[in-house]
N, CA, C and O atoms as a GROMACS GRO file, in nm:
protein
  380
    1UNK      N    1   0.405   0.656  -0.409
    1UNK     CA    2   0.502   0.663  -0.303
    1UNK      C    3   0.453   0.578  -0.188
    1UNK      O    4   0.353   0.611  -0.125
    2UNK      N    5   0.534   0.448  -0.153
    2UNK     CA    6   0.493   0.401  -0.037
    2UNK      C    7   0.598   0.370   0.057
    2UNK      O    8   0.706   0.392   0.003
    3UNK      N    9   0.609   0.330   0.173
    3UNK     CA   10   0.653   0.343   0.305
    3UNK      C   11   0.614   0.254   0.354
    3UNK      O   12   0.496   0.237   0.384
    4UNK      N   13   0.722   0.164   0.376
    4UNK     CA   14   0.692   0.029   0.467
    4UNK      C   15   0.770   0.027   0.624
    4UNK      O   16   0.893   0.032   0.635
    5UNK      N   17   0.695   0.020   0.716
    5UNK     CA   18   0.782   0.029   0.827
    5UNK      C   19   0.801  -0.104   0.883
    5UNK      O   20   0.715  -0.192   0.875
    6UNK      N   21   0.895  -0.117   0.930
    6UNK     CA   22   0.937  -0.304   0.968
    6UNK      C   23   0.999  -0.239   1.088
    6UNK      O   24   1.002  -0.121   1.123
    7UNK      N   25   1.062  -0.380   1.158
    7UNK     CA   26   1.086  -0.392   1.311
    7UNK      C   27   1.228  -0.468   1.313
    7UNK      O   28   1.241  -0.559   1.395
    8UNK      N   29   1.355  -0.428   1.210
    8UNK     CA   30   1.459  -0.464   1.209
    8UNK      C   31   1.455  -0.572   1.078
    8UNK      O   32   1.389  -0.537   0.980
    9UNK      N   33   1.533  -0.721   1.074
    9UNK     CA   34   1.531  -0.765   0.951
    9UNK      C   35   1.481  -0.952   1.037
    9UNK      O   36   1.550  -1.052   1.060
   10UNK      N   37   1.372  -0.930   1.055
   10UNK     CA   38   1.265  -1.029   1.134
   10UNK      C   39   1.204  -1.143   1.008
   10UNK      O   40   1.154  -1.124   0.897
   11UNK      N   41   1.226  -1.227   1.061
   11UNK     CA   42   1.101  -1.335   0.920
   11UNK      C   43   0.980  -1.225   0.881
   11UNK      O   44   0.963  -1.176   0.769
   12UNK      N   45   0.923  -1.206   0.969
   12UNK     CA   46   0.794  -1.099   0.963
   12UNK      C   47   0.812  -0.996   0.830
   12UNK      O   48   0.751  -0.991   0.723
   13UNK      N   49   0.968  -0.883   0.908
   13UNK     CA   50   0.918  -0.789   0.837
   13UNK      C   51   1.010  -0.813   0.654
   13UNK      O   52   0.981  -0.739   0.560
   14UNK      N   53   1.104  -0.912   0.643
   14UNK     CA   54   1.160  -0.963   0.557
   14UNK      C   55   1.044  -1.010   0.430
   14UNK      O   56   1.052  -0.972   0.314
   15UNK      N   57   0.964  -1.080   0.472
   15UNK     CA   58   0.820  -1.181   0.470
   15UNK      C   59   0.746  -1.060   0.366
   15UNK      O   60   0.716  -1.062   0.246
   16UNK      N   61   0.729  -0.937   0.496
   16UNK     CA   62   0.601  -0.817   0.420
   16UNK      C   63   0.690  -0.777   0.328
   16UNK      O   64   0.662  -0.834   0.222
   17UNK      N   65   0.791  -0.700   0.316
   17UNK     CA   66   0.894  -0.650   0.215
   17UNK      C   67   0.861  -0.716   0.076
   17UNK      O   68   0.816  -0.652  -0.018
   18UNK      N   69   0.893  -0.883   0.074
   18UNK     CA   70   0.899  -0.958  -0.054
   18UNK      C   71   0.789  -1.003  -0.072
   18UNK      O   72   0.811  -1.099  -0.146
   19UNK      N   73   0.678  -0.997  -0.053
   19UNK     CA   74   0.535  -0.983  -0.071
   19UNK      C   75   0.464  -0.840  -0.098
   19UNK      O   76   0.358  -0.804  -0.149
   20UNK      N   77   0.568  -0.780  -0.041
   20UNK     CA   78   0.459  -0.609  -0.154
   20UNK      C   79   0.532  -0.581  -0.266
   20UNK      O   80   0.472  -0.516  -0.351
   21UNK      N   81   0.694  -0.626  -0.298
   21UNK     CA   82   0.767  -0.624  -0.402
   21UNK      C   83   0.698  -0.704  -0.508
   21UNK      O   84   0.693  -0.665  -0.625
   22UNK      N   85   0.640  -0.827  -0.465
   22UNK     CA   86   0.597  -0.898  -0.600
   22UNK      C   87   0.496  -0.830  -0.635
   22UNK      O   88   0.485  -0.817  -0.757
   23UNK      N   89   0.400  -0.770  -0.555
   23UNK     CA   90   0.197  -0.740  -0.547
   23UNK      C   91   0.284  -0.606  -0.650
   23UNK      O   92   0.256  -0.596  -0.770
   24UNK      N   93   0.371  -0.526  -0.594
   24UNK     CA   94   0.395  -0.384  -0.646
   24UNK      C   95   0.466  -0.389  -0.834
   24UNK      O   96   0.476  -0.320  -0.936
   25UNK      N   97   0.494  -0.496  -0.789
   25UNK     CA   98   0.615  -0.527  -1.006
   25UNK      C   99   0.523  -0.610  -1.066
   25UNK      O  100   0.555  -0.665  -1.172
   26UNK      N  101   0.398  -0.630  -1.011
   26UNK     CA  102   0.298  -0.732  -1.116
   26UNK      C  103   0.155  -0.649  -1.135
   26UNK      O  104   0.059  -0.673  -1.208
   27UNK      N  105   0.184  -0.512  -1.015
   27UNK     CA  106   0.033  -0.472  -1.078
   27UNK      C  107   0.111  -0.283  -1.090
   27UNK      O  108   0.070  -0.187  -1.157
   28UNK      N  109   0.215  -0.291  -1.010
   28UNK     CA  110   0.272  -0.107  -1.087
   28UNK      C  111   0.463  -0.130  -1.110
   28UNK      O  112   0.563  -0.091  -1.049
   29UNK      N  113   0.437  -0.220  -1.241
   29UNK     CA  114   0.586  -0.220  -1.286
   29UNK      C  115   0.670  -0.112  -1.325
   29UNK      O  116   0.687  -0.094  -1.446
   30UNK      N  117   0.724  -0.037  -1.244
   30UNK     CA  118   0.781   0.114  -1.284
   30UNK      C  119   0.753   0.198  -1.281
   30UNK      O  120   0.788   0.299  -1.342
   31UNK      N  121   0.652   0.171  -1.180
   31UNK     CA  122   0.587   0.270  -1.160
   31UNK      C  123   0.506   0.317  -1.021
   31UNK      O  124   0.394   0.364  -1.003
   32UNK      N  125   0.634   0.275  -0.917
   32UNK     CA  126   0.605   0.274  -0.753
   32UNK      C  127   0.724   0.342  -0.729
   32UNK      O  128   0.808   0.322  -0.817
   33UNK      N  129   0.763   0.426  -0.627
   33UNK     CA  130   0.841   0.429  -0.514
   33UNK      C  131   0.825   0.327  -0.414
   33UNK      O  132   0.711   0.295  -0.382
   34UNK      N  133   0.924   0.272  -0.360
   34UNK     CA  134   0.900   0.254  -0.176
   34UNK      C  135   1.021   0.288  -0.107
   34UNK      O  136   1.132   0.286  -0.159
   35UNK      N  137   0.993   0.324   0.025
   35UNK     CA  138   1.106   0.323   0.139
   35UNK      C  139   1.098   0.251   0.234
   35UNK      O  140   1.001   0.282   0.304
   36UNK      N  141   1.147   0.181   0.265
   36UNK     CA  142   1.153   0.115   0.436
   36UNK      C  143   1.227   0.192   0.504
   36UNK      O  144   1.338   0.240   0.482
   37UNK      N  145   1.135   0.200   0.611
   37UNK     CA  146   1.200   0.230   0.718
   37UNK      C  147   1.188   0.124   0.839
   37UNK      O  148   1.079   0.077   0.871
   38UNK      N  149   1.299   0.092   0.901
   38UNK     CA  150   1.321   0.042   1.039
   38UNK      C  151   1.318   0.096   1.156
   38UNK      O  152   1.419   0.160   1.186
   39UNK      N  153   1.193   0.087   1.270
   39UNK     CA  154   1.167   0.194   1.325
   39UNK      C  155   1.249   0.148   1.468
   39UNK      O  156   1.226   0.224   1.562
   40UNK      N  157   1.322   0.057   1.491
   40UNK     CA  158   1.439   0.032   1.542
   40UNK      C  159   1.540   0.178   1.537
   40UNK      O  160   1.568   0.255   1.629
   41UNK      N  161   1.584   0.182   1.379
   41UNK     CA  162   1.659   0.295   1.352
   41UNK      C  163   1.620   0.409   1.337
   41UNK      O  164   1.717   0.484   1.342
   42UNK      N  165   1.509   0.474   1.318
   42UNK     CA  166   1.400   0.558   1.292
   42UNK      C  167   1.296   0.585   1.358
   42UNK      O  168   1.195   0.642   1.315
   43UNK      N  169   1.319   0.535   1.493
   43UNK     CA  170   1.162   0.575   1.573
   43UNK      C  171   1.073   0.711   1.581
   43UNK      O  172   0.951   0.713   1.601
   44UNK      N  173   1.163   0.832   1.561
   44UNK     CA  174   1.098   0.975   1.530
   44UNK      C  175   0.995   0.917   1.403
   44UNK      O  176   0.874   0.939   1.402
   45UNK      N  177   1.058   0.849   1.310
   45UNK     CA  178   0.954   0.869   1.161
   45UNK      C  179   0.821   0.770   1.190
   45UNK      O  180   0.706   0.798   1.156
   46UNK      N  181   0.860   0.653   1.257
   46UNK     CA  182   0.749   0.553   1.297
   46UNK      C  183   0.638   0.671   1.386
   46UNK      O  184   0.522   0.692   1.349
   47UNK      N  185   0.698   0.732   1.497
   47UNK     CA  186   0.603   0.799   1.561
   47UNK      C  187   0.514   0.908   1.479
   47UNK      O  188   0.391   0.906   1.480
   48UNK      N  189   0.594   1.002   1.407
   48UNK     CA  190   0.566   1.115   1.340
   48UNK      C  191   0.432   1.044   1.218
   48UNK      O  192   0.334   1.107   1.179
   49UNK      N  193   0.457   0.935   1.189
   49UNK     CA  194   0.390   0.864   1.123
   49UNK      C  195   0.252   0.798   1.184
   49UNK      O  196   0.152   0.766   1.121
   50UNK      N  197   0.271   0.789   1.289
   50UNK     CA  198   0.174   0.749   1.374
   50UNK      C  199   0.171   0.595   1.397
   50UNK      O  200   0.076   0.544   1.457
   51UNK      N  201   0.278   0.516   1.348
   51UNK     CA  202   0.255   0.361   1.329
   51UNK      C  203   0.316   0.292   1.439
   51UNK      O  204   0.435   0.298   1.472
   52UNK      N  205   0.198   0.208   1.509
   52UNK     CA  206   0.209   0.178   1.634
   52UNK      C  207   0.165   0.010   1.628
   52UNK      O  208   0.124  -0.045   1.731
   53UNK      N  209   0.175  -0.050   1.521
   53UNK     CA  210   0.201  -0.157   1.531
   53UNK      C  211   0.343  -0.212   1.320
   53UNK      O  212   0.350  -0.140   1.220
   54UNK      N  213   0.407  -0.331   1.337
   54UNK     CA  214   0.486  -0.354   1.230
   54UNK      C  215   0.464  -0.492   1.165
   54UNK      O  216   0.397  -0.576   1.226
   55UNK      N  217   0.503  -0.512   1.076
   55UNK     CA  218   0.468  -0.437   0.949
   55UNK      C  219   0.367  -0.333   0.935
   55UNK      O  220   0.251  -0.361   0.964
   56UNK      N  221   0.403  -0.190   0.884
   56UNK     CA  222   0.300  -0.117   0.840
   56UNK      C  223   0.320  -0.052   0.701
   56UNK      O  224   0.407   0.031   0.672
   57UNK      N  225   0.226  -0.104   0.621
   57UNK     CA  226   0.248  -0.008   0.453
   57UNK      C  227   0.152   0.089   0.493
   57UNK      O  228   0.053   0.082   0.566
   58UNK      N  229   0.224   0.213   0.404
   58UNK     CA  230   0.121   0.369   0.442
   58UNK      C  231   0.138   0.409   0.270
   58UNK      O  232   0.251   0.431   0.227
   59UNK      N  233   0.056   0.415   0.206
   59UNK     CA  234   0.041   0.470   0.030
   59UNK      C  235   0.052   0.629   0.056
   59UNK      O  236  -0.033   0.682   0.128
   60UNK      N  237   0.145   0.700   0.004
   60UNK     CA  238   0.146   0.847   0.038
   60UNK      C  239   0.103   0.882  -0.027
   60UNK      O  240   0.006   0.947   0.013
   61UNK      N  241   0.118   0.880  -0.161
   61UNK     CA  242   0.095   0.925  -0.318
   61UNK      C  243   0.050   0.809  -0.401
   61UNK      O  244   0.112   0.703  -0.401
   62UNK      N  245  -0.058   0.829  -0.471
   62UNK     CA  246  -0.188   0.965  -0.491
   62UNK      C  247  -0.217   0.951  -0.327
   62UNK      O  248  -0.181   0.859  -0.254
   63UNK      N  249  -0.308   1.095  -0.283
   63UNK     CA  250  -0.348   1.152  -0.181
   63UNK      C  251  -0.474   1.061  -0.186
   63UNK      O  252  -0.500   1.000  -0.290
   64UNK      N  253  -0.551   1.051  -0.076
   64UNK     CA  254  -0.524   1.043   0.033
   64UNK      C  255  -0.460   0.936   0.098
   64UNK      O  256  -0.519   0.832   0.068
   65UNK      N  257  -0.367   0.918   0.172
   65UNK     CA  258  -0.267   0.842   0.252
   65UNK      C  259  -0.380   0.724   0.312
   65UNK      O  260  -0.487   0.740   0.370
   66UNK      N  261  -0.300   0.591   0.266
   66UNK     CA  262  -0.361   0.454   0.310
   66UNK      C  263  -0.285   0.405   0.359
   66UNK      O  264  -0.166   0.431   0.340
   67UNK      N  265  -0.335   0.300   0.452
   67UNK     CA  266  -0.236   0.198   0.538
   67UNK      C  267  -0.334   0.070   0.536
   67UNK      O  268  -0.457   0.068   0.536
   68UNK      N  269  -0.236  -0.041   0.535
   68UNK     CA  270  -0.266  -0.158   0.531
   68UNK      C  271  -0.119  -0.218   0.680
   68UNK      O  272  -0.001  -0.185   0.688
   69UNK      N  273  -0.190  -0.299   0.759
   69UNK     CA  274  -0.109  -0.342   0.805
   69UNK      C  275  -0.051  -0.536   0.847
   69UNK      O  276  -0.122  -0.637   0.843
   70UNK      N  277   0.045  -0.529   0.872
   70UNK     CA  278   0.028  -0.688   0.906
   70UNK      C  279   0.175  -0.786   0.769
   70UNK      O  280   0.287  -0.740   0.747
   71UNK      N  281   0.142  -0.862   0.732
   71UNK     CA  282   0.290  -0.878   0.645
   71UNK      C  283   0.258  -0.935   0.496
   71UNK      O  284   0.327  -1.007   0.424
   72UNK      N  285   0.113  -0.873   0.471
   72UNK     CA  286   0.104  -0.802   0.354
   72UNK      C  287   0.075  -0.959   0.270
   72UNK      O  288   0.066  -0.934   0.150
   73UNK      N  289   0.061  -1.093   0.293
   73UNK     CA  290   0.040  -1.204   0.229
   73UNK      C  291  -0.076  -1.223   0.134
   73UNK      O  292  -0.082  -1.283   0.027
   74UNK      N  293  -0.173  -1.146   0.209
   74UNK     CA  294  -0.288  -1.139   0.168
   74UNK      C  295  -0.342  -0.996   0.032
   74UNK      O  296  -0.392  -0.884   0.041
   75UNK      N  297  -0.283  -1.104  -0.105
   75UNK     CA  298  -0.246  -0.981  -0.212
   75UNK      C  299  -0.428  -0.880  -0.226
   75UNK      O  300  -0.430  -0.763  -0.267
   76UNK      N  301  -0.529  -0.940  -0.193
   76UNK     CA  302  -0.657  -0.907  -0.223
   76UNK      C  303  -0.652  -0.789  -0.107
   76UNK      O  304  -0.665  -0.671  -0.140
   77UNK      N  305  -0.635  -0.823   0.013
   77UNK     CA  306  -0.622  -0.680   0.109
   77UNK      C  307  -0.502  -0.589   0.071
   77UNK      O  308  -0.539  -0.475   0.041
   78UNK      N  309  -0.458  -0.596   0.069
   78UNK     CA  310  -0.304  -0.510   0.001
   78UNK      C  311  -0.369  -0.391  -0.117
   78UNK      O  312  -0.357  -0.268  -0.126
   79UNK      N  313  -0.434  -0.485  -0.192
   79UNK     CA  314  -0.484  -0.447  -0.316
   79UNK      C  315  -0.579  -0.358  -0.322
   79UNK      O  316  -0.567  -0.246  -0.370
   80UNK      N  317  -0.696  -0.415  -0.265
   80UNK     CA  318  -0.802  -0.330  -0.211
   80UNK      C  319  -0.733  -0.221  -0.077
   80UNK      O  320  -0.793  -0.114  -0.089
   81UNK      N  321  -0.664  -0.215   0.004
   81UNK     CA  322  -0.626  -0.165   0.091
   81UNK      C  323  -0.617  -0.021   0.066
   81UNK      O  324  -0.674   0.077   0.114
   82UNK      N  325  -0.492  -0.042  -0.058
   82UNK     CA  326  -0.416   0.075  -0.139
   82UNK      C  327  -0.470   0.122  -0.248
   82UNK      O  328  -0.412   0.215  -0.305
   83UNK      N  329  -0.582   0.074  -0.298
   83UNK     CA  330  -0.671   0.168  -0.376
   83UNK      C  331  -0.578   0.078  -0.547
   83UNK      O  332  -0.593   0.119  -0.662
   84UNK      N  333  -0.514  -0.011  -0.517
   84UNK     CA  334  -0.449  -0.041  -0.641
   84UNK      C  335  -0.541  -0.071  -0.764
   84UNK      O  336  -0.500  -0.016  -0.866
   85UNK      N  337  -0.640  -0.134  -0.777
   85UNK     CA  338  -0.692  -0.172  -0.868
   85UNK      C  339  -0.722  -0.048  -0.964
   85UNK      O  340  -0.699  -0.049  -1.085
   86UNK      N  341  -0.766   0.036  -0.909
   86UNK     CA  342  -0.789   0.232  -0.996
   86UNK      C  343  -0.622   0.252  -1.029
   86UNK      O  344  -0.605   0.334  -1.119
   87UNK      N  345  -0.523   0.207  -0.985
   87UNK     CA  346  -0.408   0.249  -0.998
   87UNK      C  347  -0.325   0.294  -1.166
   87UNK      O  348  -0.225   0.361  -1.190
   88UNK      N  349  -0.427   0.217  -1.261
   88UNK     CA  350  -0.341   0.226  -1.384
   88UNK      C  351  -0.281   0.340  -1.450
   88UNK      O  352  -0.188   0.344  -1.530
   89UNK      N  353  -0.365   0.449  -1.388
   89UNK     CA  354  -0.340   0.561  -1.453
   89UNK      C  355  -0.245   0.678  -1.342
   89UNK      O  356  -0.245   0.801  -1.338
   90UNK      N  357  -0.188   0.599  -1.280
   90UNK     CA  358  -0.124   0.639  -1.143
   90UNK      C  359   0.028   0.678  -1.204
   90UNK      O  360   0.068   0.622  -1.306
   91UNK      N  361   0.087   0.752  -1.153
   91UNK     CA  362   0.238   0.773  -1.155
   91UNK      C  363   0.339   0.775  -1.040
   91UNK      O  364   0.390   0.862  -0.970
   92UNK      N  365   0.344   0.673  -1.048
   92UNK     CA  366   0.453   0.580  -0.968
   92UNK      C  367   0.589   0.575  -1.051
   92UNK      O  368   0.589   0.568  -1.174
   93UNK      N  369   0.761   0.581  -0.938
   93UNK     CA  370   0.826   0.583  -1.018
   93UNK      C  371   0.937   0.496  -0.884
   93UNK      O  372   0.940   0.530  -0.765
   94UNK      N  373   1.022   0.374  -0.953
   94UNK     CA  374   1.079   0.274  -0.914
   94UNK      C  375   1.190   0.350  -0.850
   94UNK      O  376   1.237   0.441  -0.919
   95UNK      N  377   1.254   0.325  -0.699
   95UNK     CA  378   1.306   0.353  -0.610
   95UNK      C  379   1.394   0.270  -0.560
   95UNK      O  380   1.456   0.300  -0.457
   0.00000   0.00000   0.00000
């Protein structure tokens, strides 16, 4: 389960979106959730969340909760960020 928070539909947060879509269908094909949220439209969940700068990915599931932030280009931090590489045996399910 992951959670991307963006800052409306910006080069930026457009940019992080289609850069964790590819990192997420080439290393957990069918096996991710995500949600965006726009904290434009959603500022209770950005706060409640604690995310105080955007782009922010937060990995909910498996426990414990990771964040990587920034627009996500960099597939080796993403990767390492979110614990993906242990991920194979993960259950993730497409959203």
């Amino acid at each position: 389960m992951l959670q991307l928070f963006v800052t409306g539909q910006t080069p930026r947060s457009l940019r992080a979106l289609a850069n964790l879509r590819r990192i997420c269908d080439a290393r957990l094909p069918g096996r991710y959730e995500l949600r965006v949220v726009d904290v434009l439209e959603r500022p209770q969940m950005a706060e409640e969340a604690r995310v105080l700068a955007t782009p922010t990915l937060i990995r909910l599931q498996p426990a414990p909760p990771r964040r990587v932030i920034g627009d996500l280009s960099d597939e080796r931090r993403v990767v390492d960020g979110l614990e993906l590489d242990g991920a194979s045996g993960a259950s993730f399910s497409v959203s």
